[in-house]
PDB file with SEQRES, HELIX, SHEET and CRYST1 records, atoms N, CA, C and O in Angstrom:
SEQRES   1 A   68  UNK UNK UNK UNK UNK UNK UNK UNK UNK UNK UNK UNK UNK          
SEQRES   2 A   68  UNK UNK UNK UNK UNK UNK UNK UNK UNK UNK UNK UNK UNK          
SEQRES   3 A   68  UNK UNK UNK UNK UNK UNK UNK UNK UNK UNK UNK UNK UNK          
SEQRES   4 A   68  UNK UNK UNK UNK UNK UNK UNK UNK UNK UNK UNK UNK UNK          
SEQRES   5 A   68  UNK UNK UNK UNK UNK UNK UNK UNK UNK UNK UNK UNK UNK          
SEQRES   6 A   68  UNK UNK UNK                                                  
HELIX    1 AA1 UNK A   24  UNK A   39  1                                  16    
HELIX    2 AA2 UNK A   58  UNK A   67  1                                  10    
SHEET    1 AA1 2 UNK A  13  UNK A  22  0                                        
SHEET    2 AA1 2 UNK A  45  UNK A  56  1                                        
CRYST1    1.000    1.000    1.000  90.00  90.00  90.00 P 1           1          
ATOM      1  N   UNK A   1       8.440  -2.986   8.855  1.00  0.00           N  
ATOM      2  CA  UNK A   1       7.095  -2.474   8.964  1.00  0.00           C  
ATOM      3  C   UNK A   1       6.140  -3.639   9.146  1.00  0.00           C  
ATOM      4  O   UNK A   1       6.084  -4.775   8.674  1.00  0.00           O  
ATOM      5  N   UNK A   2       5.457  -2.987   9.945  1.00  0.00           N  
ATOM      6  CA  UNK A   2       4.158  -4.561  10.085  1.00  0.00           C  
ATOM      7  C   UNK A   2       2.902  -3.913   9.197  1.00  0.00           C  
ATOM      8  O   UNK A   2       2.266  -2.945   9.615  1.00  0.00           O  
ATOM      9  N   UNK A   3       2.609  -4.596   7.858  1.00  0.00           N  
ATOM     10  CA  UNK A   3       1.579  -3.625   7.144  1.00  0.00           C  
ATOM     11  C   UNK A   3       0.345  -5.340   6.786  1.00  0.00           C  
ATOM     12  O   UNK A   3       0.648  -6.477   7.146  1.00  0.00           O  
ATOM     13  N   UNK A   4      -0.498  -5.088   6.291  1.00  0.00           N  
ATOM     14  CA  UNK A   4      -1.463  -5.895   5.894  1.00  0.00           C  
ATOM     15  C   UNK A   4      -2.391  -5.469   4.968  1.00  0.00           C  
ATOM     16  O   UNK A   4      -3.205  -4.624   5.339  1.00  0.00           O  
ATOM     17  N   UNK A   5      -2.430  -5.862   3.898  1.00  0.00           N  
ATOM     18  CA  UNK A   5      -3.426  -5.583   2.763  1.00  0.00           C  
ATOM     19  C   UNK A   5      -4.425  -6.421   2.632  1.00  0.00           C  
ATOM     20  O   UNK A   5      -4.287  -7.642   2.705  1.00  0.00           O  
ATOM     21  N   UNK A   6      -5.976  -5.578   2.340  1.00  0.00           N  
ATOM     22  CA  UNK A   6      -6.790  -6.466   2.299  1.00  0.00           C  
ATOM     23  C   UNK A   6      -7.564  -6.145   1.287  1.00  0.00           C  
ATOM     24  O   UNK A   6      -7.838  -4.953   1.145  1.00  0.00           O  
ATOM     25  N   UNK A   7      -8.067  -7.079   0.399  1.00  0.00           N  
ATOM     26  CA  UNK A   7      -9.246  -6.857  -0.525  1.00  0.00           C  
ATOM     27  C   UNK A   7     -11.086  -7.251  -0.555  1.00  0.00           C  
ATOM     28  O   UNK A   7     -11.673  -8.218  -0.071  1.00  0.00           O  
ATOM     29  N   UNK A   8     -11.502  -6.328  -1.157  1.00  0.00           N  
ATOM     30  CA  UNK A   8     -12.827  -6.894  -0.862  1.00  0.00           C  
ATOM     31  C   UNK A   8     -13.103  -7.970  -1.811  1.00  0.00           C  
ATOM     32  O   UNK A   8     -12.318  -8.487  -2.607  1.00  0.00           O  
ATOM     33  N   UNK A   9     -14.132  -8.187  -1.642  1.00  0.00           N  
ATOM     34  CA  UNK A   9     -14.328  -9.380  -2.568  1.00  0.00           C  
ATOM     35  C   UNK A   9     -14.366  -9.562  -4.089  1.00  0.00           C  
ATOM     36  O   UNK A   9     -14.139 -10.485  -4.871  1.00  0.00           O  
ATOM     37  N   UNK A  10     -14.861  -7.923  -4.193  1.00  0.00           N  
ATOM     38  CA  UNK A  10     -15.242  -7.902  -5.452  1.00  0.00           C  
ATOM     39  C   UNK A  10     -13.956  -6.785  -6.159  1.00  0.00           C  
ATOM     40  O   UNK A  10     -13.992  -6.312  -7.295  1.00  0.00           O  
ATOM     41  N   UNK A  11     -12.767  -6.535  -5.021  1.00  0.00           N  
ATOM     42  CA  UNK A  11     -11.768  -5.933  -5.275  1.00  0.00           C  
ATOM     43  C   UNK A  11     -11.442  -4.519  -6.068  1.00  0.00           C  
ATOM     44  O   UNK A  11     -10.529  -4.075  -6.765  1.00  0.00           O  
ATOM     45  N   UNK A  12     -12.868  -4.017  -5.498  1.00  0.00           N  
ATOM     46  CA  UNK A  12     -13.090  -2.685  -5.556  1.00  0.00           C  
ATOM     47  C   UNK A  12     -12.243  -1.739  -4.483  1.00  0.00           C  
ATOM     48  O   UNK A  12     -11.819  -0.617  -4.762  1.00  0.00           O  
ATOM     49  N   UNK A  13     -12.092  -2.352  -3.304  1.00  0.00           N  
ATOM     50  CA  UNK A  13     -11.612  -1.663  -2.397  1.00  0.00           C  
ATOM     51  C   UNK A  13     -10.124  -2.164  -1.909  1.00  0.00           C  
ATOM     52  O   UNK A  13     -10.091  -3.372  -1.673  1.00  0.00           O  
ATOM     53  N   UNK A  14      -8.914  -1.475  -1.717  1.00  0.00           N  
ATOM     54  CA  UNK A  14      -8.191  -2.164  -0.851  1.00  0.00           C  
ATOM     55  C   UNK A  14      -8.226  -1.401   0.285  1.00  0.00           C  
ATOM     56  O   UNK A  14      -8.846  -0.342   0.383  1.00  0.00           O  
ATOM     57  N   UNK A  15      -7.456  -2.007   1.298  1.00  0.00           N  
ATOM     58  CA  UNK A  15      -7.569  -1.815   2.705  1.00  0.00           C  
ATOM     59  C   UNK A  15      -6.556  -1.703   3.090  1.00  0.00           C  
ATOM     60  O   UNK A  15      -6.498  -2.628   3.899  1.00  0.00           O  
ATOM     61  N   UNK A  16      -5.396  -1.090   3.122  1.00  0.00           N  
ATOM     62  CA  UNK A  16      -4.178  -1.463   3.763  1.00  0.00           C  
ATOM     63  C   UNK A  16      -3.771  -0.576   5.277  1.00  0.00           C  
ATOM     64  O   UNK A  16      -3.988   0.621   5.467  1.00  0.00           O  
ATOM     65  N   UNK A  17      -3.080  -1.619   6.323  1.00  0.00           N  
ATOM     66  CA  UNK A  17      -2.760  -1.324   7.517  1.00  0.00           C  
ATOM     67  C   UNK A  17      -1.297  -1.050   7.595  1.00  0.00           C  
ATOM     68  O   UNK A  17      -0.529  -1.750   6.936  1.00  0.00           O  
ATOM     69  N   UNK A  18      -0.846  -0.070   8.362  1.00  0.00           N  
ATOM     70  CA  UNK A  18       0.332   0.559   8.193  1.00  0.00           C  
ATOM     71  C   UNK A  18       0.989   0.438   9.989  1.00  0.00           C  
ATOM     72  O   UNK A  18       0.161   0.684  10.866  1.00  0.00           O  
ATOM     73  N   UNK A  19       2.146   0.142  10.345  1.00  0.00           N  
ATOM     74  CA  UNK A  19       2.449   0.244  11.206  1.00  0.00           C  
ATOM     75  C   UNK A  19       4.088   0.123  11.254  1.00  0.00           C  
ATOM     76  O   UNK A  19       4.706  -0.502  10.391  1.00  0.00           O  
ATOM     77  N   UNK A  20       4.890   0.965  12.649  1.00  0.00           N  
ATOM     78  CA  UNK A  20       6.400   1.194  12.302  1.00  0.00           C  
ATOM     79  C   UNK A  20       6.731   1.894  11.366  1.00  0.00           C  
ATOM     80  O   UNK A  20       5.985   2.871  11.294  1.00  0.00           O  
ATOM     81  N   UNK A  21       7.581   1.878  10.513  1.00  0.00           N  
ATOM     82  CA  UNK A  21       8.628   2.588   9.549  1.00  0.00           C  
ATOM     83  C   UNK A  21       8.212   1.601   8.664  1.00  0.00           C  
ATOM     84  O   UNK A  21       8.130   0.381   8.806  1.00  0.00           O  
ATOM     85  N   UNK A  22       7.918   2.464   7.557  1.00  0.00           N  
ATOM     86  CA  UNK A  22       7.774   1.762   5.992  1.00  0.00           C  
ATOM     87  C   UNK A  22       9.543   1.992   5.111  1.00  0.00           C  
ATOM     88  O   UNK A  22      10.346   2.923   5.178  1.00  0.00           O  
ATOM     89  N   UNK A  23       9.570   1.016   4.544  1.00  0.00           N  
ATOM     90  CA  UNK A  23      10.932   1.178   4.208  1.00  0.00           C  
ATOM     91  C   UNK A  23      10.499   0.509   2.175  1.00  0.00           C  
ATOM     92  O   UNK A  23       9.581  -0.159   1.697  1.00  0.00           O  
ATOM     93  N   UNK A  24      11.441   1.013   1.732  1.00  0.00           N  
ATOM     94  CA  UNK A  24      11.302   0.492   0.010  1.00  0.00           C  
ATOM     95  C   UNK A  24      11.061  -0.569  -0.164  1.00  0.00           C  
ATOM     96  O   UNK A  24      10.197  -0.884  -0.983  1.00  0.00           O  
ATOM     97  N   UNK A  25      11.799  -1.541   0.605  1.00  0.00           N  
ATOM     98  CA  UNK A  25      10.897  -2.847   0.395  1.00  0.00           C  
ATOM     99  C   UNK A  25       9.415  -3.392   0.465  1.00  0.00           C  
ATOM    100  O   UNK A  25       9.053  -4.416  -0.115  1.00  0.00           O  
ATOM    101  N   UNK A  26       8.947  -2.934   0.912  1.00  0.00           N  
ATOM    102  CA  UNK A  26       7.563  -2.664   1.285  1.00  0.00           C  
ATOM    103  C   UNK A  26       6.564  -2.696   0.223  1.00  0.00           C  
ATOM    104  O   UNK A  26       5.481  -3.270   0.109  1.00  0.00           O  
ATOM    105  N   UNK A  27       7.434  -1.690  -0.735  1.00  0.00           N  
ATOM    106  CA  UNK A  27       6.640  -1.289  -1.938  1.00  0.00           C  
ATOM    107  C   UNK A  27       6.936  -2.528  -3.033  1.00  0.00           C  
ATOM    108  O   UNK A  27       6.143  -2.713  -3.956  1.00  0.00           O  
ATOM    109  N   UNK A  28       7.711  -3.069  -2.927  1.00  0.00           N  
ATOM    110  CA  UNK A  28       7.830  -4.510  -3.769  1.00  0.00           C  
ATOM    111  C   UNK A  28       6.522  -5.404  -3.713  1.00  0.00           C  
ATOM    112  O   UNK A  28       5.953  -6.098  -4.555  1.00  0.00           O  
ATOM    113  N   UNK A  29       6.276  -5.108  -2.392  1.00  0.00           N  
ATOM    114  CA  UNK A  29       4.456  -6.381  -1.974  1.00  0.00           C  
ATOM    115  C   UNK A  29       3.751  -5.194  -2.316  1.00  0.00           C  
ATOM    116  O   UNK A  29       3.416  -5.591  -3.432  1.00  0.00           O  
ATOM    117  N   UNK A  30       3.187  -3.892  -2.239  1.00  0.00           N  
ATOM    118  CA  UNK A  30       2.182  -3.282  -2.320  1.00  0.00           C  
ATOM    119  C   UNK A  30       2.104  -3.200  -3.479  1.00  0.00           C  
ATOM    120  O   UNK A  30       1.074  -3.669  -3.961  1.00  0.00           O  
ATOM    121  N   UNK A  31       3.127  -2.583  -4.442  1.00  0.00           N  
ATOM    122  CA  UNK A  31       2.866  -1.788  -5.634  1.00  0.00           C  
ATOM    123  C   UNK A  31       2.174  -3.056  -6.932  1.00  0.00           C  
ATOM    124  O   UNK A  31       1.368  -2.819  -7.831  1.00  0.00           O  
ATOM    125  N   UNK A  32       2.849  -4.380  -6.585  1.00  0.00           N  
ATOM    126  CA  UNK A  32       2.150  -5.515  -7.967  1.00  0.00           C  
ATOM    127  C   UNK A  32       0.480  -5.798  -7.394  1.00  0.00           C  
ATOM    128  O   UNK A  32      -0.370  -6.216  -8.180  1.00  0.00           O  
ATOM    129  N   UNK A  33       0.164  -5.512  -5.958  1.00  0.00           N  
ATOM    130  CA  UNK A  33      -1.290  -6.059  -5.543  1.00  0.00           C  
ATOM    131  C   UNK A  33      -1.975  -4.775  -6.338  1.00  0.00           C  
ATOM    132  O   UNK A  33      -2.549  -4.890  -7.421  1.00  0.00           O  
ATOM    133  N   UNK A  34      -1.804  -3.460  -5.569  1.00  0.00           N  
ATOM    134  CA  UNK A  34      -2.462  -2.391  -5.798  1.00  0.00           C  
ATOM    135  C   UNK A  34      -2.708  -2.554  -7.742  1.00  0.00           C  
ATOM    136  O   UNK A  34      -3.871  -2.696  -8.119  1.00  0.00           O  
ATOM    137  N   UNK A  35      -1.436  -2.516  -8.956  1.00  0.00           N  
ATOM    138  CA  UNK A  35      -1.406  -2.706 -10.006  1.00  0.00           C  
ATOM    139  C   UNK A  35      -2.393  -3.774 -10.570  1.00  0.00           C  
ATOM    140  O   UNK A  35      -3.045  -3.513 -11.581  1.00  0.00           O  
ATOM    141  N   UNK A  36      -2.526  -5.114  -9.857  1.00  0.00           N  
ATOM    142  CA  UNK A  36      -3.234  -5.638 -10.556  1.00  0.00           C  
ATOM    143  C   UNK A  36      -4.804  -5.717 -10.503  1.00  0.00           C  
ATOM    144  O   UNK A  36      -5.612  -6.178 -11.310  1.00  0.00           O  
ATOM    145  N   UNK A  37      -5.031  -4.833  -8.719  1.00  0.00           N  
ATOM    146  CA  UNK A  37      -6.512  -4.303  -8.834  1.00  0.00           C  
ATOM    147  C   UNK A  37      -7.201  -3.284  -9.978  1.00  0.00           C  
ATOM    148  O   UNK A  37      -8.165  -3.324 -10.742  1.00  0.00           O  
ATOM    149  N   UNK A  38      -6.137  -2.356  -9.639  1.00  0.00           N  
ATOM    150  CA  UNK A  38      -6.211  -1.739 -11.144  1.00  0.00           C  
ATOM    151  C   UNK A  38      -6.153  -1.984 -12.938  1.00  0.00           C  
ATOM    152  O   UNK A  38      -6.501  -1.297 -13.898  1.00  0.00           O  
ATOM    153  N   UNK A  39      -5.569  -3.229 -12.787  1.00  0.00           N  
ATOM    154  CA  UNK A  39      -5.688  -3.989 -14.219  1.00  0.00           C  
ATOM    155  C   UNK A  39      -7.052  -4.616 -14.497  1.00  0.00           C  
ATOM    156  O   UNK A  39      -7.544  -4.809 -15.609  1.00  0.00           O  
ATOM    157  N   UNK A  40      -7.753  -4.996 -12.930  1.00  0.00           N  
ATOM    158  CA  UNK A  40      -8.382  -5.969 -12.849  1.00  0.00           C  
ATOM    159  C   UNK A  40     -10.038  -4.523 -13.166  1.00  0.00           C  
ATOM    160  O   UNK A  40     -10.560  -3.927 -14.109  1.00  0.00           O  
ATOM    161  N   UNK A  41     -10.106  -4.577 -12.488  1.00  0.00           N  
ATOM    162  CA  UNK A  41     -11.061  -3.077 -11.816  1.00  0.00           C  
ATOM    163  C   UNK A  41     -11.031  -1.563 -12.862  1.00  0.00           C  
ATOM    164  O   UNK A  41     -11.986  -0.818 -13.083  1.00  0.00           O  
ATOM    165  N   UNK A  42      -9.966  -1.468 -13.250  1.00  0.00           N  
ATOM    166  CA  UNK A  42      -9.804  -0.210 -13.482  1.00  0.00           C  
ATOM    167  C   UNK A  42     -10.048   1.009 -12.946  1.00  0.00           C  
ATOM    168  O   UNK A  42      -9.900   2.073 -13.547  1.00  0.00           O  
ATOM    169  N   UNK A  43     -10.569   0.828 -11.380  1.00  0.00           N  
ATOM    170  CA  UNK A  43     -10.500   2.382 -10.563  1.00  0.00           C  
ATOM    171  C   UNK A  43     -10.764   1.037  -9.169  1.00  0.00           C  
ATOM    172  O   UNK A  43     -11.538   0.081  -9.145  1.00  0.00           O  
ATOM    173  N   UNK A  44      -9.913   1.442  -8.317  1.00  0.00           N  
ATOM    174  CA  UNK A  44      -9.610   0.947  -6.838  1.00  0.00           C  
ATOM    175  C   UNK A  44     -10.038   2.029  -6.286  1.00  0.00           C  
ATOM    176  O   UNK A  44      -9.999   3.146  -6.800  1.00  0.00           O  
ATOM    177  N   UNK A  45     -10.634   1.644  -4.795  1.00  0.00           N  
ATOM    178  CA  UNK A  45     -10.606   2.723  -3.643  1.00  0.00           C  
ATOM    179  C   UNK A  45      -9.579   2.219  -2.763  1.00  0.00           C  
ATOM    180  O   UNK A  45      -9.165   1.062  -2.834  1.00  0.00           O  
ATOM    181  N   UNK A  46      -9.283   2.829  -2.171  1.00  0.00           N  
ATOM    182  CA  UNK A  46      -7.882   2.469  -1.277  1.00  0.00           C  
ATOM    183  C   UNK A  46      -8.118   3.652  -0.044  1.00  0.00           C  
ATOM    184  O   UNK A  46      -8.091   4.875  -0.180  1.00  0.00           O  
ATOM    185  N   UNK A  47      -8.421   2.642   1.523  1.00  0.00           N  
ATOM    186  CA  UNK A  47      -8.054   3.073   2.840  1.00  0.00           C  
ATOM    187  C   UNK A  47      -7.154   2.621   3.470  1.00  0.00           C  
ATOM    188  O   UNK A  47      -7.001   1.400   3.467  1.00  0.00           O  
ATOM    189  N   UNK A  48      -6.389   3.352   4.114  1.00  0.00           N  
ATOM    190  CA  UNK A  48      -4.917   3.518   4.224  1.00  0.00           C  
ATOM    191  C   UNK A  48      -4.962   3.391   6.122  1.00  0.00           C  
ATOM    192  O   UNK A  48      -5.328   4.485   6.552  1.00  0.00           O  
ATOM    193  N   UNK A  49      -4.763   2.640   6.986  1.00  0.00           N  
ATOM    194  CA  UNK A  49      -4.700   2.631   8.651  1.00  0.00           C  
ATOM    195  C   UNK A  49      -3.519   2.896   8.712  1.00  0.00           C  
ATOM    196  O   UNK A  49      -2.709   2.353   7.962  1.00  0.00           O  
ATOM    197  N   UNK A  50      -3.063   4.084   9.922  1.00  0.00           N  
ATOM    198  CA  UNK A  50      -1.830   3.987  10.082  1.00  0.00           C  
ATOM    199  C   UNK A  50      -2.336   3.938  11.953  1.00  0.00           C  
ATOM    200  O   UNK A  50      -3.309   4.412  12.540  1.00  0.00           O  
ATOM    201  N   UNK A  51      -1.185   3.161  12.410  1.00  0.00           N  
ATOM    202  CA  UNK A  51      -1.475   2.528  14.095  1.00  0.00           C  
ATOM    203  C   UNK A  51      -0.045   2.490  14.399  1.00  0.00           C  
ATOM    204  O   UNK A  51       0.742   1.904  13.656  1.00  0.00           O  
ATOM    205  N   UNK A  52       0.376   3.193  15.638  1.00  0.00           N  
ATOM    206  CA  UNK A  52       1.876   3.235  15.514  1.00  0.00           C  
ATOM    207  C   UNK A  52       2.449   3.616  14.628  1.00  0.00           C  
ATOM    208  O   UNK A  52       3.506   2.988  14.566  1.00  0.00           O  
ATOM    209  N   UNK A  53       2.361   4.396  13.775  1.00  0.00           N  
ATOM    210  CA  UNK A  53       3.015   4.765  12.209  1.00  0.00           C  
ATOM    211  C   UNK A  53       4.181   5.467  12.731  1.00  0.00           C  
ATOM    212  O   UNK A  53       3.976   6.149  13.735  1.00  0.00           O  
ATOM    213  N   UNK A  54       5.541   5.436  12.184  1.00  0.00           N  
ATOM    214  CA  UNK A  54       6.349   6.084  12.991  1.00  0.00           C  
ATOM    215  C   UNK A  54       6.958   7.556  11.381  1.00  0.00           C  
ATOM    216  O   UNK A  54       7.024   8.785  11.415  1.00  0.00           O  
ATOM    217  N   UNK A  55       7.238   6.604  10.327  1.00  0.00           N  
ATOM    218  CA  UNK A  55       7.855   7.218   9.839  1.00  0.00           C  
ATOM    219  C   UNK A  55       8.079   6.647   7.957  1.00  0.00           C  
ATOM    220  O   UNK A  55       8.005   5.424   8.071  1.00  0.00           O  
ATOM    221  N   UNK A  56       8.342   7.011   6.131  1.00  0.00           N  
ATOM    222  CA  UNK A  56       8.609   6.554   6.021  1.00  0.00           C  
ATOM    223  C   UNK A  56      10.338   6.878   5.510  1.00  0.00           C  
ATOM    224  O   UNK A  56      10.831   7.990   5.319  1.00  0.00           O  
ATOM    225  N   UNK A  57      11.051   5.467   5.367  1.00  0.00           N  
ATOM    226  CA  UNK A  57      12.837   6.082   5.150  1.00  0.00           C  
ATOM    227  C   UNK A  57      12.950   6.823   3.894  1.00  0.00           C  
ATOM    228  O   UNK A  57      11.927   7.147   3.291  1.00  0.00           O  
ATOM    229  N   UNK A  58      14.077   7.107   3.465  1.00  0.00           N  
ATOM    230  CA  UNK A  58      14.102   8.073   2.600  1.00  0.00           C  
ATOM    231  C   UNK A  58      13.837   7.326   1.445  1.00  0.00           C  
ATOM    232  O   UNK A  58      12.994   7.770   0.666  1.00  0.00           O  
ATOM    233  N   UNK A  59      14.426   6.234   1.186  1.00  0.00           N  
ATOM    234  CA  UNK A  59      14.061   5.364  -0.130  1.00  0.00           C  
ATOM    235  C   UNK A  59      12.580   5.104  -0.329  1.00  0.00           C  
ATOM    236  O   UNK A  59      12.026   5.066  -1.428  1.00  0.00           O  
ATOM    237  N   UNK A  60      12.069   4.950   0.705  1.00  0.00           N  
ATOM    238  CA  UNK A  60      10.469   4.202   0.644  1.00  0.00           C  
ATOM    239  C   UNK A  60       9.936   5.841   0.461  1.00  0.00           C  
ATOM    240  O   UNK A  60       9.119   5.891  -0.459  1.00  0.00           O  
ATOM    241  N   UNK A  61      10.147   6.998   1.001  1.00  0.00           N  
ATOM    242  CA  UNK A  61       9.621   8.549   0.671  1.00  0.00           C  
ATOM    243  C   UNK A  61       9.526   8.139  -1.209  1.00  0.00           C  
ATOM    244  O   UNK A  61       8.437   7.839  -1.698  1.00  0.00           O  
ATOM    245  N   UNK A  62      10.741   8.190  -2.025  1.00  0.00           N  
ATOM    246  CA  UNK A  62      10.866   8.045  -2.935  1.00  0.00           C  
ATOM    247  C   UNK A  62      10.130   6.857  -3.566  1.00  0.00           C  
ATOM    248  O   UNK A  62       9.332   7.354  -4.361  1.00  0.00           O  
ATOM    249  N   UNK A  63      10.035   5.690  -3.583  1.00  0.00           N  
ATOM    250  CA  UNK A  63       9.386   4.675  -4.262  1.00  0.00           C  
ATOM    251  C   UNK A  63       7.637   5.511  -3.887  1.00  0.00           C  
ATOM    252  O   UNK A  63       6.802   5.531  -4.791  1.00  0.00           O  
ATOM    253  N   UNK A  64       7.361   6.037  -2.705  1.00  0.00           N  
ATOM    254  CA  UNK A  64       5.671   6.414  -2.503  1.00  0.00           C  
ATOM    255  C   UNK A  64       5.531   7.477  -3.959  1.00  0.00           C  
ATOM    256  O   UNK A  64       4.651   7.353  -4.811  1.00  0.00           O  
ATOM    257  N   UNK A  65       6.504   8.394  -3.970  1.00  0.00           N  
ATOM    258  CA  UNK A  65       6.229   9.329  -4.813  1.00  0.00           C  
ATOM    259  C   UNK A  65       6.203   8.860  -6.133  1.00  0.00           C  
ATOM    260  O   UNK A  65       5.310   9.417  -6.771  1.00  0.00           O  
ATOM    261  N   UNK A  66       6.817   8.081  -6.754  1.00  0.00           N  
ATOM    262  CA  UNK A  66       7.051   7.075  -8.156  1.00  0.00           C  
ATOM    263  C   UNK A  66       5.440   6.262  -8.050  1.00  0.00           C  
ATOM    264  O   UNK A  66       4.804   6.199  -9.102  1.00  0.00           O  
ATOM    265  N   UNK A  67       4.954   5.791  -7.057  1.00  0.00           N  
ATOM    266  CA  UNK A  67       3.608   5.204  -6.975  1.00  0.00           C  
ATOM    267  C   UNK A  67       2.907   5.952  -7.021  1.00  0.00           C  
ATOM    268  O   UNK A  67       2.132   5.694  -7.942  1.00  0.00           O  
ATOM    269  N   UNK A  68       2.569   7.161  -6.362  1.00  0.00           N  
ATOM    270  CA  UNK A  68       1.272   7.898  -6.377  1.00  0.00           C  
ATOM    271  C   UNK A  68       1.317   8.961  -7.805  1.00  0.00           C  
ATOM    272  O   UNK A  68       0.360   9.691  -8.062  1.00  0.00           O  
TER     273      UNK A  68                                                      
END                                                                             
C-alpha cells in the first residue's frame, strides 16, 4: 500500500492517504501514531483519502475492525 500520514501541528487532526491494497502490516505504522495522538490530545479528528484504493486483505479487514 502506498499510504501517508499527516499531522497538524497542534495534532488535533490526522490526515491519512490511502492508496492500493491495505494489508495488516500497515496497521503496525498507523495504529501506535493514531494511539499516541490520542494519548497526547485525547479526541483526534481523522480524514481518511482514498486515490486508487483498491481493496483491504482479509487480515488488514480484521486488524481495521480491532482498531475502530
Amino acid at each position: 500500500m502506498a499510504s501517508e500520514l499527516k499531522t497538524t501541528e497542534d495534532g488535533g487532526l490526522l490526515e491519512v492517504s490511502l492508496s492500493g491494497k491495505v494489508v495488516k502490516e500497515d496497521y503496525n505504522t498507523f495504529v501506535p501514531v493514531v494511539d499516541r495522538a490520542v494519548a497526547q490530545h485525547g479526541k483526534v479528528r481523522m480524514l481518511v483519502v482514498m486515490h486508487d484504493f483498491h481493496r483491504w486483505t482479509a487480515s488488514a479487514a480484521r486488524e481495521d475492525t480491532k482498531f475502530g
